[in-house]
C-alpha positions in Angstrom: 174.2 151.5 -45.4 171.1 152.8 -46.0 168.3 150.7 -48.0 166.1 152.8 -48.9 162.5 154.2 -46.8 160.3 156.0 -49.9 159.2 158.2 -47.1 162.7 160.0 -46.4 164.1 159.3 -49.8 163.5 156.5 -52.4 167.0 155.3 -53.4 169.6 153.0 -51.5 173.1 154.5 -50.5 174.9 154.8 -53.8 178.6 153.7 -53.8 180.3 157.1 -54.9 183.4 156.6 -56.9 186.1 158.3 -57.5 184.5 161.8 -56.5 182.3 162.7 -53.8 179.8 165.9 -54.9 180.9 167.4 -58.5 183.0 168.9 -60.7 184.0 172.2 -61.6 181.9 172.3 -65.0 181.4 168.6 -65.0 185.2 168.0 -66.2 188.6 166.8 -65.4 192.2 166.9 -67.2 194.4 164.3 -67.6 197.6 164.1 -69.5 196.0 167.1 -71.4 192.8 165.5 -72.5 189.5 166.6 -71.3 187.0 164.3 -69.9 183.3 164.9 -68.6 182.2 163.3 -65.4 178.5 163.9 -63.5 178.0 164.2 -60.3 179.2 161.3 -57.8 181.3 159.7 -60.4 180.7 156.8 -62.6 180.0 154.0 -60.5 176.9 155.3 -58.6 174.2 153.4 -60.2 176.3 150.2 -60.6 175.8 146.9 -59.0 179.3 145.5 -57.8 179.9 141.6 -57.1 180.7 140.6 -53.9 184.3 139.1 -53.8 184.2 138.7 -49.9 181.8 138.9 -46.9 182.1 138.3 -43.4 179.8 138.8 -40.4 181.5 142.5 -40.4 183.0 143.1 -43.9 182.2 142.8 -47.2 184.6 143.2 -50.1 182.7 144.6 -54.0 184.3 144.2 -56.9 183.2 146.1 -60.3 185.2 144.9 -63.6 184.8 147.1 -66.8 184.3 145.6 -69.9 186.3 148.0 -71.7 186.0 151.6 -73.1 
């Protein structure tokens, strides 16, 4: 993962979920109602807890705390 060198580029590797890149006009359908999403998702700026870490793994968890 990349941590961040100002020099190259000044942010950390984001975690990008649930799109990579973005959507057509900024927007998705479900069930017949439109939603707006920006680029990368909604979780790209958000710090996750870690639920598990080994020497090789590590397991993050984000919980929402409702609409």
């Amino acid at each position: 993962m990349w941590t961040g060198d100002e020099a190259y580029w000044g942010r950390v590797s984001p975690i990008l979920f649930p799109i990579v890149g973005r959507l057509k006009e900024d927007h998705y359908q479900v069930d017949g109602q439109t939603y707006k999403m920006s680029q990368h998702g909604f979780l790209r700026d958000v710090e996750f807890d870690v639920a598990e870490q080994t020497s090789t793994n590590v397991s993050l968890v984000f919980e929402s705390l409702g609409r």
